[in-house]
C-alpha positions in Angstrom: 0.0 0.0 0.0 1.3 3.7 -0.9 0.6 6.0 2.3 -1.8 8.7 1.0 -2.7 12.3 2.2 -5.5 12.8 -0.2 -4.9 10.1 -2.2 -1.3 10.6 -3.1 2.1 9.1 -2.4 4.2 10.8 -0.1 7.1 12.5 -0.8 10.2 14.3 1.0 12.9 16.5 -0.9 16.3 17.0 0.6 18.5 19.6 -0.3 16.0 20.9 -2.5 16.8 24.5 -3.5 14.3 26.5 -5.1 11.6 23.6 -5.6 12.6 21.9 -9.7 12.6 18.4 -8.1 9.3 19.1 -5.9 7.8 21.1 -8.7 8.3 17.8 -10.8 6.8 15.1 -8.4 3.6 17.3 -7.6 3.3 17.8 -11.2 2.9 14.2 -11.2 0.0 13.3 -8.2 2.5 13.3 -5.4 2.1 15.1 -2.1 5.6 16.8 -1.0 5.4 16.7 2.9 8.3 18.3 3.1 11.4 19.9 1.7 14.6 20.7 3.4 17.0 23.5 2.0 20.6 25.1 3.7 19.7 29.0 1.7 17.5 31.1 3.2 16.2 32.8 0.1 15.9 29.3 -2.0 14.0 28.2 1.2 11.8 31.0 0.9 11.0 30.6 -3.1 10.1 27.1 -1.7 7.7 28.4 0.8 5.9 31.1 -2.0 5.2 28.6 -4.1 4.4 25.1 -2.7 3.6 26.7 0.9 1.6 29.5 0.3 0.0 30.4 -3.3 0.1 26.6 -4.9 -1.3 25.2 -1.3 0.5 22.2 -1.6 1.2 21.9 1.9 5.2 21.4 2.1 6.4 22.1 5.1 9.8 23.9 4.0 12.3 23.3 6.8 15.7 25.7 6.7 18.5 24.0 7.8 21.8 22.2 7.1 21.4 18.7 6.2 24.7 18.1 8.3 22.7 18.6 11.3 21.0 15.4 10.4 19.4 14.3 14.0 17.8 18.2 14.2 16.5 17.9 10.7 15.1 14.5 11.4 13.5 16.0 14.6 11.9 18.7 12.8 10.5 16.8 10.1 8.9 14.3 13.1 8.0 17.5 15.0 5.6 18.5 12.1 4.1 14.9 11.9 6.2 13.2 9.1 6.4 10.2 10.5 6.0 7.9 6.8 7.4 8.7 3.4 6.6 6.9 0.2 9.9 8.6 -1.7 12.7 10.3 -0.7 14.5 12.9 -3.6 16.9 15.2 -4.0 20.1 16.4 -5.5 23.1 16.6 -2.9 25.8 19.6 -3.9 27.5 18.6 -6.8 30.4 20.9 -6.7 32.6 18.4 -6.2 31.8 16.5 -9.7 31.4 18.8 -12.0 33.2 20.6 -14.9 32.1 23.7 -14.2 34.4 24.0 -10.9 37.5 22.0 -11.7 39.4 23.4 -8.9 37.8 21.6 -6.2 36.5 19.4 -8.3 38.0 15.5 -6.5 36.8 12.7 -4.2 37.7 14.5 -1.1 35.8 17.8 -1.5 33.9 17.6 1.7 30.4 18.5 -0.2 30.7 15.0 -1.6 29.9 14.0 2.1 26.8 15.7 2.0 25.7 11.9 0.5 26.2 10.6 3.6 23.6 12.5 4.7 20.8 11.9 2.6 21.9 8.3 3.5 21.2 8.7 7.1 17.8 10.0 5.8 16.6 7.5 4.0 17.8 5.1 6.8 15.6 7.3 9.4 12.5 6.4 7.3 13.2 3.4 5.2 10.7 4.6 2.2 9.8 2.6 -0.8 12.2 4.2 -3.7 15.3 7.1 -3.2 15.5 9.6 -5.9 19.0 11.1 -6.7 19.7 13.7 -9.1 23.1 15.3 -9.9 25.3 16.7 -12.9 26.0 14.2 -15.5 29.8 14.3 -14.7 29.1 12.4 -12.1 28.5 9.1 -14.0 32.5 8.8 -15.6 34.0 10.5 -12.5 37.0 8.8 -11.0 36.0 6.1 -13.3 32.6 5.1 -12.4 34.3 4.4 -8.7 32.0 7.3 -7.3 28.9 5.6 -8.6 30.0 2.4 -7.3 30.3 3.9 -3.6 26.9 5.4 -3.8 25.1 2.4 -5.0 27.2 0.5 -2.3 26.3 3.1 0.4 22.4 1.7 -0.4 22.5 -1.6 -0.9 24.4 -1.5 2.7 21.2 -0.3 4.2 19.2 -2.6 1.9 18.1 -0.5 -1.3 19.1 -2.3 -4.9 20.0 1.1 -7.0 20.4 1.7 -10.7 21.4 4.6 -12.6 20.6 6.1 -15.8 21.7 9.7 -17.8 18.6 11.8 -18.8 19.0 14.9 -21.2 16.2 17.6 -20.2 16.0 18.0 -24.0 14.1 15.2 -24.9 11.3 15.3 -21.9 10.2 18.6 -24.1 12.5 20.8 -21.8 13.7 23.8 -24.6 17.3 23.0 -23.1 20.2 20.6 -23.6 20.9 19.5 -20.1 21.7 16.0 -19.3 21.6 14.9 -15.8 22.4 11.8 -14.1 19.8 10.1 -11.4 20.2 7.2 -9.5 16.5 5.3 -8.8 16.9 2.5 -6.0 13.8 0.0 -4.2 14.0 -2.2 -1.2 11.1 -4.1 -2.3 10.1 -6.1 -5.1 10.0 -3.9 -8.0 12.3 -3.3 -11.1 13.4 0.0 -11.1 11.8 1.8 -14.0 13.6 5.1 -15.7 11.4 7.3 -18.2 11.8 6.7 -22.0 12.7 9.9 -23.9 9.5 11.7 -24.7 10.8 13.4 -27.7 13.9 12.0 -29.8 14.0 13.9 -32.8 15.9 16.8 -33.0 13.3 18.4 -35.4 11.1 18.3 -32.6 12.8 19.7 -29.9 11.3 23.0 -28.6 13.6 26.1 -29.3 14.7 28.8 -27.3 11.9 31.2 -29.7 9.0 28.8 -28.7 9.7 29.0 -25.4 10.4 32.5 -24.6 9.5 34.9 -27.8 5.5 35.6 -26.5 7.8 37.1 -23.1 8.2 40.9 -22.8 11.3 43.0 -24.9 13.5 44.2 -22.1 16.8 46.8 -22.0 19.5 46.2 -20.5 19.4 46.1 -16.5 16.1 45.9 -15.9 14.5 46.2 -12.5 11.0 45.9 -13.6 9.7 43.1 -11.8 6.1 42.5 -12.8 5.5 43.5 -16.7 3.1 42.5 -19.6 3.5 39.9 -21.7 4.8 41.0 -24.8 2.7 39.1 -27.2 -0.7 37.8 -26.8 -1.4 35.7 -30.4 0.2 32.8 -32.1 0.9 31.4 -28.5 3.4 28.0 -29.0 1.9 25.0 -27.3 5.1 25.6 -24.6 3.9 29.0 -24.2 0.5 27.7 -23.6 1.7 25.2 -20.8 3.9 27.8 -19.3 1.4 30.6 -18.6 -1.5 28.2 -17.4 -4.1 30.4 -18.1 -5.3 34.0 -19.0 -3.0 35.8 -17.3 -1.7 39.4 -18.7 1.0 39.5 -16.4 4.3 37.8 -15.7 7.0 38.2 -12.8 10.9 37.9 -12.4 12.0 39.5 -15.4 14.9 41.2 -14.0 17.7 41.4 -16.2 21.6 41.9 -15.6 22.8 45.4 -16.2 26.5 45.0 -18.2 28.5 48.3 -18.7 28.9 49.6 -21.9 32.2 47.9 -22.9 30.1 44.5 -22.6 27.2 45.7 -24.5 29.2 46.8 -27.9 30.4 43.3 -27.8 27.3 41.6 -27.7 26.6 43.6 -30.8 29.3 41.9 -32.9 27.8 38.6 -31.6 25.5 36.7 -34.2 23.0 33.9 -33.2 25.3 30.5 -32.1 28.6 32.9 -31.9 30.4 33.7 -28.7 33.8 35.5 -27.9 35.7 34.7 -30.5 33.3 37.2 -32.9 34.1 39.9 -30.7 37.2 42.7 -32.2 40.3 41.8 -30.4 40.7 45.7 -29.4 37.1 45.4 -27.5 38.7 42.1 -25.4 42.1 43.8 -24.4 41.6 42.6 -20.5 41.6 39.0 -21.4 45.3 38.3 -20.8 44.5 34.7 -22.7 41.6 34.7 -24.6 42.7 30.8 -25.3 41.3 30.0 -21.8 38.0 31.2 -22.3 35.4 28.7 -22.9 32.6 28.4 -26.2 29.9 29.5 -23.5 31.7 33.3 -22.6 29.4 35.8 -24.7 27.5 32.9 -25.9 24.5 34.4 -28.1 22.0 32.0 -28.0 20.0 30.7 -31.8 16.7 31.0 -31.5 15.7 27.9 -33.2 17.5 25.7 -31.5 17.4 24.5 -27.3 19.4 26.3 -25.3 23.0 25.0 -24.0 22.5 24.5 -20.2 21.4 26.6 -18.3 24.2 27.6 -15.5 25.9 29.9 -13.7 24.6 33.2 -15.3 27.7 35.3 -14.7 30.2 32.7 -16.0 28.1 31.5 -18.6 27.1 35.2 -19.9 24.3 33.7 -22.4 23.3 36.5 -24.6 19.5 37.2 -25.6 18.9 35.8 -29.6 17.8 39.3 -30.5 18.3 42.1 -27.9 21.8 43.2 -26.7 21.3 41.8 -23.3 21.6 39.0 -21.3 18.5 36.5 -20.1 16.0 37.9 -17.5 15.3 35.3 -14.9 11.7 34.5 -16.6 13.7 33.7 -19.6 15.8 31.7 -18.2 12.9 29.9 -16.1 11.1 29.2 -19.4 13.9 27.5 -20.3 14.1 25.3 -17.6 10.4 24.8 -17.6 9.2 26.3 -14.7 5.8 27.5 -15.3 4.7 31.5 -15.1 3.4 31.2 -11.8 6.2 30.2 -10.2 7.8 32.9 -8.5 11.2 33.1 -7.7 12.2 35.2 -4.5 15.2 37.4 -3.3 17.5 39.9 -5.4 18.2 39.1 -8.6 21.8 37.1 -7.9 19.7 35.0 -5.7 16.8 34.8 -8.6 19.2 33.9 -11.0 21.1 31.5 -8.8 17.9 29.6 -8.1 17.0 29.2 -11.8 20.4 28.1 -13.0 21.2 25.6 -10.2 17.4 23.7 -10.9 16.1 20.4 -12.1 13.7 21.3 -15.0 10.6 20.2 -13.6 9.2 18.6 -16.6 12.6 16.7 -16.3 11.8 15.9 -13.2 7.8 15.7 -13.7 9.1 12.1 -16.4 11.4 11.2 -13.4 8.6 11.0 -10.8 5.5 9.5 -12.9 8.5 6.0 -13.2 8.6 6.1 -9.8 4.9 6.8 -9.1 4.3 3.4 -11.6 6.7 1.6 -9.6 5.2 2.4 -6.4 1.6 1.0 -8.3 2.9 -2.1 -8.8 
């Protein structure tokens, strides 16, 4: 039997962040009892929109997973006493390409598995969700996947693993991510097939975002039309949910004017190397940069992932700007109504550092058929 509060299996999301992974699971019939998150502001984005205006009932607890006996007394202390599923995506600083400097086996985020270990030991549920960069899969030769899966069948969870590319669950974004699935009873463990595997088919960056409002560079206009009601996409259409003439978190970078006149030079798919060497004089070694620094994204194609939005420095496919958070949401796949909180670094941080929750929403309806079985 599933436990049920109104009729749905139970979930619990750890390290959670703004909500992509809890987005995706009550997207798909699940009740998410609670989520636990370190930030304060992600916390809070958590709170706005599966506390307070989607009434889902989450109890959104702020802490540090390393305090795992307080977390585990908090979650009892608001009555979670049973869990169906336990998800979430543990830092991942330590595997990725993105942050090669600290990038190894002993970063001490990597313990942060441990953790979500002890959590799933606390309440024993029926499946474990995992989700983390893709990196993760190859690094130290597959010896860092072995030690996870070992760290669960120790506490009596068979585990498998599988790579999933955001882009082909109808996500307008090319973002593969790896998540591990494990069962301690008698079920296979199921992974979603790809929704979409033609590239023809894959929704573009103009689908998703061109029906959202023209924007200057900089700007601190939170709440704004929509800039186009007609000739909707049907990603638009799923994005905005409804009739509504408004749309929030389209805040937007400000870049001086040295950066701006050389986003002009840049043409859809270009990047750095299109920019006049006398406009990138402070770049002692241009060599070093990577294909993503002054990226302009094409419209017709999905986006490159979605990341760090100061490092990346993704450029709008028409305007001489970079992405507003909305656009960058949209993108990701989270829907118009949900509202990202705090200044814009901490907007933008939120959005880039996500599960795409239609990503996730694929993820959670295996699980959900694997918990009917």
């Amino acid at each position: 039997m599933v436990n049920k509060i109104n009729q749905k299996p139970v979930a619990i999301d750890l390290f959670s962040g703004a909500g992509g992974l809890s987005e995706g699971f009550i997207m798909a019939g699940f009740h998410v009892a609670a989520s636990v998150e370190k930030n304060k502001t992600a916390a809070e984005t958590q709170r706005c929109n599966h506390t307070h205006w989607k009434k889902c009932r989450t109890k959104v607890i702020n802490d540090d997973l390393r305090n795992t006996v307080e977390v585990i007394a908090k979650l009892h202390a608001e009555g979670i006493e049973a869990v169906d599923v336990v998800v979430g995506g543990p830092p991942c600083q330590g595997f990725s390409r993105a942050n090669m400097r600290t990038r190894n086996r002993n970063n001490s985020d990597n313990e942060l598995f441990q953790q979500f270990v002890s959590i799933v030991d606390a309440y024993k549920p029926k499946i474990i969700v995992i989700e983390n960069v893709a990196d993760l899969a190859v690094f130290a030769n597959g010896e860092v996947v072995d030690d996870i899966i070992a760290l669960f069948r120790c506490i009596g969870y068979a585990v498998d693993v599988a790579v999933l590319n955001a882009v082909n669950f109808g996500v307008p974004q090319k973002r593969r991510r790896v998540f591990f699935i494990g069962t301690c009873y008698k079920t296979h463990v199921q992974f979603p097939n790809s929704e979409i595997t033609d590239p023809a088919k894959f929704v573009s960056i103009w689908d998703a975002i061109s029906d959202l409002p023209p924007l200057a560079n900089g700007n601190t206009i939170d709440e704004m039309p929509y800039g186009s009601n007609v000739n909707l996409t049907d990603y638009q259409r799923k994005m905005r949910k409804g009739g509504n003439t408004l749309v929030r978190n389209n805040l937007v970078t400000r870049n001086n004017d040295l950066v701006i006149k050389r986003y002009s030079f840049i043409p859809q798919g270009g990047n750095w190397r299109d920019i006049p060497d006398e406009l990138m004089n402070n770049y002692t070694n241009k060599e070093r940069c990577h294909q993503r620094i002054y990226h302009r994204l094409p419209e017709n194609k999905p986006a490159a992932t979605i990341t760090n939005f100061r490092k990346s420095m993704l450029i709008h496919p028409r305007e001489n700007r970079g992405l507003s958070v909305r656009e960058a949401a949209r993108l990701q796949s989270f829907q118009d109504d949900f509202i990202f909180c705090g200044g814009i670094l901490h907007q933008q941080q939120q959005v880039a550092n996500a599960v795409p929750p239609l990503l996730a929403r694929a993820v959670a309806k295996s699980v959900r058929r694997m918990l009917e079985m």
